[in-house]
C-alpha positions in Angstrom: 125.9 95.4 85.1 124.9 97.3 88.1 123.2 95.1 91.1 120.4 95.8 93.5 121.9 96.6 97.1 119.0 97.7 98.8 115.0 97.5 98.4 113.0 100.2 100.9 109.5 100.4 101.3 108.1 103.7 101.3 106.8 104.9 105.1 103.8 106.4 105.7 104.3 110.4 106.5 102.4 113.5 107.1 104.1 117.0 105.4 102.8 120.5 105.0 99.0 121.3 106.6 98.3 117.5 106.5 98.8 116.0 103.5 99.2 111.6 103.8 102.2 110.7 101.5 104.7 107.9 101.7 108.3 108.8 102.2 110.8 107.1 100.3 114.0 108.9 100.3 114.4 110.6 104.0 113.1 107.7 106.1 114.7 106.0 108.9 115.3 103.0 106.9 116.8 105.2 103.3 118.8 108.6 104.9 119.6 110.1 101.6 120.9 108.6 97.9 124.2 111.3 97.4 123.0 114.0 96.1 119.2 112.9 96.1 117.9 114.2 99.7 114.4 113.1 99.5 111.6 111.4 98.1 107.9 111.8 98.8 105.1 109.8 96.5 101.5 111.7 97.0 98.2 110.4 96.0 95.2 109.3 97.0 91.3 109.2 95.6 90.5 110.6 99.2 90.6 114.6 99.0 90.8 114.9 103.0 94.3 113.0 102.6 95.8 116.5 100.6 93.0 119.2 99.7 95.4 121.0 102.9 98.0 121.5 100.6 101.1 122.9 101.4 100.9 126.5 102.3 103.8 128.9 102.4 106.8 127.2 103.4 110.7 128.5 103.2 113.3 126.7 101.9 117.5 127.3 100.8 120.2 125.2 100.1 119.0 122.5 97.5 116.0 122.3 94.8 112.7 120.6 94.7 111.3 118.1 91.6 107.9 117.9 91.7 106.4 115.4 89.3 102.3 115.7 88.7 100.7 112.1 87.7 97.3 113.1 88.4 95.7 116.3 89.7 96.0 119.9 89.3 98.4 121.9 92.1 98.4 125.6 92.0 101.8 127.4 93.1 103.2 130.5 94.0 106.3 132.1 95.5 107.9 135.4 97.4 109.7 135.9 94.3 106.8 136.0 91.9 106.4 133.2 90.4 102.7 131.6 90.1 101.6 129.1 87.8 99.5 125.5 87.9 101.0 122.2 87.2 98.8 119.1 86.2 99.0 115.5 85.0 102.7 115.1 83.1 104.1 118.4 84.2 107.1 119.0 86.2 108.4 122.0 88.2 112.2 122.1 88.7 112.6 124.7 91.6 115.6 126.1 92.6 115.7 127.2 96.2 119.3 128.5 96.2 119.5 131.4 98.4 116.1 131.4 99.6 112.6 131.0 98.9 109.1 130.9 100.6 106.1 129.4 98.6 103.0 127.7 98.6 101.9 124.3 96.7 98.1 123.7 96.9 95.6 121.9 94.8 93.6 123.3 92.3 90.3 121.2 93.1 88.3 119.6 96.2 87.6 116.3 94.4 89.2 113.4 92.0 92.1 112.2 92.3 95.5 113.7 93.2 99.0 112.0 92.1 102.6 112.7 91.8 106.4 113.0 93.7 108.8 115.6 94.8 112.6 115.1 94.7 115.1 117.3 96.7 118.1 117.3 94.8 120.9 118.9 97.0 123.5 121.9 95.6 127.2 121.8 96.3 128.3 124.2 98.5 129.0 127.0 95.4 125.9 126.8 94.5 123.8 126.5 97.6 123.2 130.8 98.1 122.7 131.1 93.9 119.1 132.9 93.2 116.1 131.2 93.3 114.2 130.1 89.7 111.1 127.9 88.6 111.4 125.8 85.7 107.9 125.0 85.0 108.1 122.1 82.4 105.0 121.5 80.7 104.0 117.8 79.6 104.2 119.1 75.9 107.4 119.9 76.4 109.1 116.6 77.4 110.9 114.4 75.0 110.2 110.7 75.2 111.6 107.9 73.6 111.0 104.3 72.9 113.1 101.3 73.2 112.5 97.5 72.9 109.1 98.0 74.7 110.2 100.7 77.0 109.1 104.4 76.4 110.9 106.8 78.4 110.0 110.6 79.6 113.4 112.6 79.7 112.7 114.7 82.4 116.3 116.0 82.9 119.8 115.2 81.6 119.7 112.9 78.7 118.9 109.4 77.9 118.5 107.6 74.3 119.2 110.2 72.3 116.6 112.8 73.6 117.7 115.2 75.9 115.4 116.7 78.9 113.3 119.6 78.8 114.6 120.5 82.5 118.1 122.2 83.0 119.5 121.7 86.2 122.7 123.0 88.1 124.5 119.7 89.1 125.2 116.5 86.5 121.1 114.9 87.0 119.6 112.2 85.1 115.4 111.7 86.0 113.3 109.9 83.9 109.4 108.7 84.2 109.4 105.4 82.4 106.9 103.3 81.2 107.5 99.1 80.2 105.4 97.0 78.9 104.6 93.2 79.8 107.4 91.4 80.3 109.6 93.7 78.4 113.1 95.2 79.1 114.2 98.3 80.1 118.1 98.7 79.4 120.3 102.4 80.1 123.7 103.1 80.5 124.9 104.8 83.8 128.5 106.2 83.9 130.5 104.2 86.8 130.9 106.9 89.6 126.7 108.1 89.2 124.8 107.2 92.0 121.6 105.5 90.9 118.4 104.6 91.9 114.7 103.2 90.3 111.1 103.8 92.0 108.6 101.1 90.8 105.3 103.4 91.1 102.8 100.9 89.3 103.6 97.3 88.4 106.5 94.9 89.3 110.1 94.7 87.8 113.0 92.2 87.9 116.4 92.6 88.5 119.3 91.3 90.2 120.9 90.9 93.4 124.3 91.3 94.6 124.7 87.4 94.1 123.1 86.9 91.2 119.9 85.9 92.5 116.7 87.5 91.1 115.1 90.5 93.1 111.5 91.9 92.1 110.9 94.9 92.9 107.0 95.7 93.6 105.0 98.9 93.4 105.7 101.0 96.3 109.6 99.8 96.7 112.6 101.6 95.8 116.1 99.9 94.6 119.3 101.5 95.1 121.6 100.2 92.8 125.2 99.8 92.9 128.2 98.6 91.0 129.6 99.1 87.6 128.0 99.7 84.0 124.5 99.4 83.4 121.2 98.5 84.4 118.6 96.1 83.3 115.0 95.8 84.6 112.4 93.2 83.3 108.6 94.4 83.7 105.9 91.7 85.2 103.3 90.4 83.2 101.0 93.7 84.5 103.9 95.4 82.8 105.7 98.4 85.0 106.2 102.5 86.2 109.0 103.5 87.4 110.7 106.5 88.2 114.9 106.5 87.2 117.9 108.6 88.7 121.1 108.8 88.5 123.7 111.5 89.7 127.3 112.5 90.5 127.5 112.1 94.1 128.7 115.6 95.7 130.4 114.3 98.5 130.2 117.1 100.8 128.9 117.2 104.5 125.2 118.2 104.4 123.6 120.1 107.1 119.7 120.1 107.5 116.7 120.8 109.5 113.4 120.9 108.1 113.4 123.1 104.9 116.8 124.4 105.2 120.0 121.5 103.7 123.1 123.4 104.0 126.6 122.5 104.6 127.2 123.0 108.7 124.9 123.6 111.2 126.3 127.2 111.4 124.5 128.0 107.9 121.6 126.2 109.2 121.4 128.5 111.9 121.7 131.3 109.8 119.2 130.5 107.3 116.5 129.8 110.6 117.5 133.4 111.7 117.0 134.9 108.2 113.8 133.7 107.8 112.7 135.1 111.5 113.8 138.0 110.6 112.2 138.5 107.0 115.4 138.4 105.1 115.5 134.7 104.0 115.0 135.8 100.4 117.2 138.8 99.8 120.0 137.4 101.9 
């Protein structure tokens, strides 16, 4: 049974025209989870905290999961892409070569809720063409076990497999437990893994046995061998779940751009000056 070997907090953060988020995934304290780059949680009921948005940004080298709880977020690319994602919908975005686009909420007022992931690409795979998977609630499979229901979001877990297709071996999954139940899933050995408790509180265990709860907010990077088990709090518990095959290749980044050497970085900076980050 896997262990918890580290619990981080998520940092307070400012990204794109303004918007307040807490950086999980990224931070000082949490560098990166092989091949997970980053993770951002964004929300708030206070529209002057993200009505900014994120206007038209590049990007190459990696992909972008962004996971709407609440809200509506209008999108749109240099490739043609344009779409809006709201409550339950994903986008899977593959920057690959290069891509410049924009993410900006749909309204001035309510309430705006969700994540983004950057998942990185090996180094084949890091100039392939850009593509948007838009992944409408409807769409995702869920499943439900011993008071655990589960949102297969990508790769495949109790028998359902996710809606999302992605390039390297990925596992993400929203879940949902209820009080004081269990959430049990295999992970193969040599995965990397993570959970991030979003609402609620969870269980699990430490390195020595000892009993770790893991509060909203906090993210636990597990480690070890075989599987993992996570008992919800009596408020029950949301959680975010991934697991991966590490790439274990050097990773070069600045701002939008995660390549392999700083060389490529470099390159991709002078593309984009020059107009030619996309068609490069």
């Amino acid at each position: 049974m896997r262990y918890i070997d580290k619990k981080v907090a998520g940092m307070p953060a400012t990204d794109g025209a303004g918007v307040k988020l807490k950086r999980v995934i990224g931070s000082p304290a949490l560098d990166l989870i092989d091949p997970f780059l980053m993770l951002d949680e964004f929300g708030s009921d206070d529209p002057q905290s993200w009505i900014a948005g994120f206007p038209e940004h590049p990007h190459r080298g990696f992909e972008t999961v962004t996971i709407m709880l609440e809200g509506r977020v209008r999108h749109a690319d240099s490739v043609g892409n344009r779409g809006v994602i709201e409550a339950g919908d994903v986008q899977w975005m593959t920057a690959g070569s290069g891509i410049i686009h924009s993410e900006m909420p749909e309204r001035a007022d309510g309430r705006l809720r969700g994540f983004q992931l950057w998942v990185n690409l090996p180094a084949r795979l890091k100039m392939t063409s850009p593509r948007y998977q838009d992944v409408r609630a409807s769409r995702i499979g869920s499943a439900s076990n011993n008071g655990a229901t589960v949102r297969v979001i990508a790769g495949e877990g109790f028998g359902v497999k996710g809606a999302a297709h992605t390039l390297t071996p990925v596992r993400l999954l929203d879940v949902a437990i209820e009080a004081n139940a269990v959430f049990d899933i295999e992970v193969p050995d040599e995965h990397a893994c993570f959970v991030y408790v979003y609402d609620g509180e969870v269980r699990g265990t430490g390195r020595d046995g000892s009993r770790v709860d893991i509060a909203g907010g906090f993210l636990a990077v597990l480690m070890g061998a075989g599987g993992v088990r996570l008992e919800a709090g009596a408020s029950g518990a949301k959680l975010l779940f991934a697991d991966a095959m590490p790439i274990r290749e050097p990773i070069a980044r600045y701002g939008p751009f995660v390549m392999n050497t700083r060389e490529e970085v470099q390159k991709a900076f002078e593309d984009y000056s020059r107009g030619e980050l996309v068609s490069a």
